[in-house]
LOGU-706443 format. One record per residue: residue number from 0; residue in one letter; chain; x, y, z of N, C-alpha, C in turn. Coordinates in steps of 0.2 Angstrom, whole numbers, plus 5000, padded with zeros to 4 digits. Layout:
<nodes>
NODE num residu chaine  n.X  n.Y  n.Z ca.X ca.Y ca.Z  c.X  c.Y  c.Z
NODE NUM      a      A    X    Y    Z    X    Y    Z    X    Y    Z
...
</nodes>
This chain:
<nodes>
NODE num residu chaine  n.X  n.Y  n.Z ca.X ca.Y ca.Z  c.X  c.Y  c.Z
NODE   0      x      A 5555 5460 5462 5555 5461 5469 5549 5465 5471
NODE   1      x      A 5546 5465 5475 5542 5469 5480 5542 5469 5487
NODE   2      x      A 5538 5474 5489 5538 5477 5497 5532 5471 5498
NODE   3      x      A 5531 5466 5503 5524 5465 5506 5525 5465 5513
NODE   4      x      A 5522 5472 5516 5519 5474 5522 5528 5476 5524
NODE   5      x      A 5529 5473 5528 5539 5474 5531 5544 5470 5527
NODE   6      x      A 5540 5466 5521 5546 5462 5519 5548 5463 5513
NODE   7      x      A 5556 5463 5510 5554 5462 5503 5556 5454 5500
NODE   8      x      A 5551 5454 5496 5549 5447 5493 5553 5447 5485
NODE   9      x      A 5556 5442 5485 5556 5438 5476 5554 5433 5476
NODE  10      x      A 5551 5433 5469 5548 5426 5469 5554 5422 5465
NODE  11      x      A 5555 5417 5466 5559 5413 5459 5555 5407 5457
NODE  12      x      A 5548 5405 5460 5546 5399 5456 5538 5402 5458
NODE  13      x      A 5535 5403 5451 5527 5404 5452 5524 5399 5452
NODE  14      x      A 5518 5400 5454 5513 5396 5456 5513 5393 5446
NODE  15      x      A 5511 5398 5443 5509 5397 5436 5515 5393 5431
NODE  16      x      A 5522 5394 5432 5526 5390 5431 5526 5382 5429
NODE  17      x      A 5520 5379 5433 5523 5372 5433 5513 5371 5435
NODE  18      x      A 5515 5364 5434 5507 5361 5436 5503 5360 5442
NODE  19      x      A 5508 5360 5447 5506 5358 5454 5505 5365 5457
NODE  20      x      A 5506 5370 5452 5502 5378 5458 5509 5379 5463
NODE  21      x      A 5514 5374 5464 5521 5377 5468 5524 5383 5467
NODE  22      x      A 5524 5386 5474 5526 5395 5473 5533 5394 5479
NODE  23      x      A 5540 5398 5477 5543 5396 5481 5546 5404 5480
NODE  24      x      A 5546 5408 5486 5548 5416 5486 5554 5413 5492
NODE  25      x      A 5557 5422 5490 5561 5421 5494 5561 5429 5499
NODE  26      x      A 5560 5429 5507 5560 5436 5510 5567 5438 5514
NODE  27      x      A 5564 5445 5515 5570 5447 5518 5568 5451 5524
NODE  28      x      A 5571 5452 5528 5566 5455 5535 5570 5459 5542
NODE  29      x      A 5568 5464 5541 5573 5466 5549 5571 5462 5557
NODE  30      x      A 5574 5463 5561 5571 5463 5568 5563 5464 5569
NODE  31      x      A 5560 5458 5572 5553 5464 5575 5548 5462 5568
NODE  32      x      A 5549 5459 5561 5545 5456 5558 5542 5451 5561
NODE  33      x      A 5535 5451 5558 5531 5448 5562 5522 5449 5559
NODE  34      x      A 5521 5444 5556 5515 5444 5553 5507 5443 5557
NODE  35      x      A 5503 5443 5557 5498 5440 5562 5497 5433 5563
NODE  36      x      A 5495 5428 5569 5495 5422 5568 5488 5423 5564
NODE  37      x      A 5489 5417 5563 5486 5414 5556 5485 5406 5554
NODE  38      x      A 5480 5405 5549 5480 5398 5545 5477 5402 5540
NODE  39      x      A 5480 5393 5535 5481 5395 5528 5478 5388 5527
NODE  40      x      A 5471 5389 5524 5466 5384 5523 5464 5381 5516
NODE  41      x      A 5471 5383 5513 5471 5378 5506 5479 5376 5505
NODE  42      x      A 5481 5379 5510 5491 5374 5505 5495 5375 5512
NODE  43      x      A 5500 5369 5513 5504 5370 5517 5511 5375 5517
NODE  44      x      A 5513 5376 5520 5518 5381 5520 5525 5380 5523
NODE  45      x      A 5530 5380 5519 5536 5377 5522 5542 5383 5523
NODE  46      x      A 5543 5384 5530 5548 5388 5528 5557 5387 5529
NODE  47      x      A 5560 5390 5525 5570 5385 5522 5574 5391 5526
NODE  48      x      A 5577 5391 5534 5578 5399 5536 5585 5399 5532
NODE  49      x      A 5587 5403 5526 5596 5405 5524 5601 5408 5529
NODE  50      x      A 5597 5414 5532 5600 5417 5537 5596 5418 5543
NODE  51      x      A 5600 5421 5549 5596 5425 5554 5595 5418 5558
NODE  52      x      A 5589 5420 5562 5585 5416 5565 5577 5419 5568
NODE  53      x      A 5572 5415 5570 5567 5418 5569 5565 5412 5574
NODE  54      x      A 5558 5414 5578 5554 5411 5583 5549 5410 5578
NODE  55      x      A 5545 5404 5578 5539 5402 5572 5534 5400 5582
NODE  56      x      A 5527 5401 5581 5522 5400 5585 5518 5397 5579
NODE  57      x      A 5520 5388 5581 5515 5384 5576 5509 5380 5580
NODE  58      x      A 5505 5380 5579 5500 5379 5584 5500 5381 5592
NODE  59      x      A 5500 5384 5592 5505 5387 5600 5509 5384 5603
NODE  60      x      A 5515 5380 5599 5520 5378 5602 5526 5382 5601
NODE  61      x      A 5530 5385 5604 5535 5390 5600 5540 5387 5599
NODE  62      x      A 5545 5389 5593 5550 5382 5592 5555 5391 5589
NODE  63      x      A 5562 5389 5587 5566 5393 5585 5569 5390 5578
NODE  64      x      A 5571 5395 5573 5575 5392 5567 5579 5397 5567
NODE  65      x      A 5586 5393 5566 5593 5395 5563 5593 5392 5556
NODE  66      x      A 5599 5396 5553 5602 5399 5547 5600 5388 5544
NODE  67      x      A 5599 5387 5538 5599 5381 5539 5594 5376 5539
NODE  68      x      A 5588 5378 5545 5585 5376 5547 5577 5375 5544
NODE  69      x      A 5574 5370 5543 5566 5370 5538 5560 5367 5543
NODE  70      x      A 5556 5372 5545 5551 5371 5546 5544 5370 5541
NODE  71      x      A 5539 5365 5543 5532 5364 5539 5526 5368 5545
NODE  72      x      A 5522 5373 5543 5518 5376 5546 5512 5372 5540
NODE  73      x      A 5507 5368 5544 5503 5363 5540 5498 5366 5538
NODE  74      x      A 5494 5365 5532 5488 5368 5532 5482 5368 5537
NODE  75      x      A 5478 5374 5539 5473 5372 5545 5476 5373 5550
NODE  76      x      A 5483 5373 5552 5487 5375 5557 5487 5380 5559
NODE  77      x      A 5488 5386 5563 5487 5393 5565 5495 5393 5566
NODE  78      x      A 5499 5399 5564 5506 5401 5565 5509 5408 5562
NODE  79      x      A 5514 5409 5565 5517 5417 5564 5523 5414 5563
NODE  80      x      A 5528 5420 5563 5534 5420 5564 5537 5428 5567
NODE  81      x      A 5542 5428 5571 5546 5435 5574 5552 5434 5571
NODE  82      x      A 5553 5439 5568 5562 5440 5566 5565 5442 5570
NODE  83      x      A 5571 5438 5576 5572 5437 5583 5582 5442 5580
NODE  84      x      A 5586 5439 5576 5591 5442 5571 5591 5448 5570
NODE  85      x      A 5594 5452 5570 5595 5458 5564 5593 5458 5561
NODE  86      x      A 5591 5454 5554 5588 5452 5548 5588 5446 5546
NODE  87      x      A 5585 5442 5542 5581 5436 5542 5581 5435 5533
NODE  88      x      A 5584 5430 5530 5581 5428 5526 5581 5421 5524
NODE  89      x      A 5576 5420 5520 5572 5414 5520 5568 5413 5515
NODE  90      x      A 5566 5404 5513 5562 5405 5508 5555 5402 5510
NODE  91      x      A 5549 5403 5506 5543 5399 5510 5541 5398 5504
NODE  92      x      A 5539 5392 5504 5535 5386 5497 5527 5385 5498
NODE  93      x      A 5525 5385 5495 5518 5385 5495 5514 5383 5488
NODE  94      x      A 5508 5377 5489 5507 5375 5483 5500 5379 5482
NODE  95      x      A 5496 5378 5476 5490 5381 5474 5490 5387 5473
NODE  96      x      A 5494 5391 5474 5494 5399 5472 5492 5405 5478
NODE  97      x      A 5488 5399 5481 5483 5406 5484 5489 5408 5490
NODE  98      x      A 5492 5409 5493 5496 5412 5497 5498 5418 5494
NODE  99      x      A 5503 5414 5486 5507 5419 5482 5502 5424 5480
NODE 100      x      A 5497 5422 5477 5490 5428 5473 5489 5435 5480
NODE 101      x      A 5489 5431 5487 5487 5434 5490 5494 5441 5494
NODE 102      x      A 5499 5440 5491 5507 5441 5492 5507 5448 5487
NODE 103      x      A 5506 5447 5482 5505 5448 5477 5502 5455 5475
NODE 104      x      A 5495 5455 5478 5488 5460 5478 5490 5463 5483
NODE 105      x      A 5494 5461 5490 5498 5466 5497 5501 5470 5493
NODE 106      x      A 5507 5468 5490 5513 5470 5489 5513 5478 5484
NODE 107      x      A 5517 5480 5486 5519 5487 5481 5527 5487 5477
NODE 108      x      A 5529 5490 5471 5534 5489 5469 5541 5492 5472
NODE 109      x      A 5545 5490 5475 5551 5493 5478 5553 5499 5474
NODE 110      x      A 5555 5503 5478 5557 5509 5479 5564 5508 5478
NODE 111      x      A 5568 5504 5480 5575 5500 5480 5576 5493 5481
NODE 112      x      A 5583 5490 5479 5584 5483 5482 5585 5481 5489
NODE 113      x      A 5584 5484 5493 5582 5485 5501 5578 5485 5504
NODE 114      x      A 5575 5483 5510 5570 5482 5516 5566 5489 5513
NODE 115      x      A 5559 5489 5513 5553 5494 5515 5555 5498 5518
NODE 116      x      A 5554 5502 5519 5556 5507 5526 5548 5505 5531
NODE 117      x      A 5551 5505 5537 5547 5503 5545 5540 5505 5542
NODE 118      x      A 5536 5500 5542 5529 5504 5545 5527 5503 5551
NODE 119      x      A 5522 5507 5553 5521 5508 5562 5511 5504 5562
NODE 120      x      A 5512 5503 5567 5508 5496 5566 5501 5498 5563
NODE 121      x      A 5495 5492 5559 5491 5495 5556 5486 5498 5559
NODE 122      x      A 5482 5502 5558 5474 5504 5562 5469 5496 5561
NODE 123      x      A 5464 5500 5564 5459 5495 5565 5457 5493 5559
NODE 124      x      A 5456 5498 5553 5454 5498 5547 5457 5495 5544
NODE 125      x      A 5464 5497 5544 5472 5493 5541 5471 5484 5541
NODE 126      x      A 5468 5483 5548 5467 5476 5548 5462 5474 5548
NODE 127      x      A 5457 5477 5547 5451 5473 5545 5451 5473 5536
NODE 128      x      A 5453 5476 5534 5455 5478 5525 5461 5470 5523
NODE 129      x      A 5465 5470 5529 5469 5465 5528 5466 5456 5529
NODE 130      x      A 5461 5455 5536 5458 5450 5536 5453 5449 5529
NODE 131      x      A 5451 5454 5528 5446 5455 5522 5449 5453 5515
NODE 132      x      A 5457 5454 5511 5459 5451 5507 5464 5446 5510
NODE 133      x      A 5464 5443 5514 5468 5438 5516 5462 5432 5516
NODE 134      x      A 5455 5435 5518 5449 5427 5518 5449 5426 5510
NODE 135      x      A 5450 5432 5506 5450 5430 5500 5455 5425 5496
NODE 136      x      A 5459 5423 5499 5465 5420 5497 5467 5415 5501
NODE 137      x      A 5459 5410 5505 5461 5406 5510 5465 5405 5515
NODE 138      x      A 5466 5412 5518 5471 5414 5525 5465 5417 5528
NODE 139      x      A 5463 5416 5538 5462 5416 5543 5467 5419 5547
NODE 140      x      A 5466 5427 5546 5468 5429 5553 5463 5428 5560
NODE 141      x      A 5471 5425 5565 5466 5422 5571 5469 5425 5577
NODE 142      x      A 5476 5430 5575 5477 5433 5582 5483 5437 5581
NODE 143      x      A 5486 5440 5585 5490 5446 5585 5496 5444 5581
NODE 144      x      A 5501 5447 5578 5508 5446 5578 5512 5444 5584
NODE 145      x      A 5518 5440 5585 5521 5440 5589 5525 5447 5593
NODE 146      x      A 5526 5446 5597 5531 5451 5600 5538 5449 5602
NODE 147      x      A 5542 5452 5602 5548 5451 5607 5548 5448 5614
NODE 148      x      A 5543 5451 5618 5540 5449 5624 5536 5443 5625
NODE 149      x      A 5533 5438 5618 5531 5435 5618 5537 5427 5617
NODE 150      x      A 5542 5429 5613 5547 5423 5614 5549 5424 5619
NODE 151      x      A 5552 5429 5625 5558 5428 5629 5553 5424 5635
NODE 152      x      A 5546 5426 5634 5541 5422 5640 5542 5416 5640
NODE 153      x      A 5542 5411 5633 5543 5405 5629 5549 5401 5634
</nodes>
């Protein structure tokens, strides 16, 4: 398990496991998660909601996933997600590695089997450091995180 950024991640299928590069982790996330929008310009990305529910912003359409629920965010596509729930978990699949590699090089070793503790949002540097090893790993940040204010507008 690992901390990446608000979330904590297990992986249960590596990229390096099989031939096709398929990565399939699985997150866990409070309220108020919420990644920057984004595209991911080598592998599509599926996400499987177990619990919770979440607001995904996939091409600027906003759409909702309950407990159950699987969405495809395509590669080239720009999108986020907001953990709208108390907590949120989920799995997200992804072929060619580079998400997973890019998941990976974020991540810090958990402290416990529990949520991060909150971080408060990053500096200018914070996210230029993050767009910086995120082009590395064929992801394009293209715009803010969602907010709260942004679904209820929706």
């Amino acid at each position: 398990m690992l901390w990446f950024l608000d979330t904590l991640v297990t992986f249960h299928v590596s990229h390096d496991d099989g031939s096709d590069g398929m990565s399939v982790m699985e997150s866990r996330a409070r309220r108020g998660d919420s990644p920057p929008y984004h595209v991911h310009t080598t592998e599509d990305e599926v996400f499987h909601l177990l619990e919770g529910e979440m607001a995904l912003l996939v091409d600027g359409e906003r759409k909702t996933l309950r407990a159950g629920e699987v969405l495809l965010a395509p590669k080239g596509v720009p999108h986020t997600y907001l953990v709208t729930s108390a907590e949120a978990r989920w799995l997200v699949t992804t072929t060619h590695g580079d998400f997973e590699r890019f998941v990976r090089a974020l991540s810090r070793p958990t402290e416990t089997d529990g949520l991060p503790p909150h971080a408060p949002p990053p500096t200018p540097e914070q996210m230029s450091a993050l767009a910086e090893l995120a082009g590395r790993h064929g992801i394009e940040i293209v715009g803010p995180p969602l907010e709260a204010t942004d679904v209820r507008a929706a």
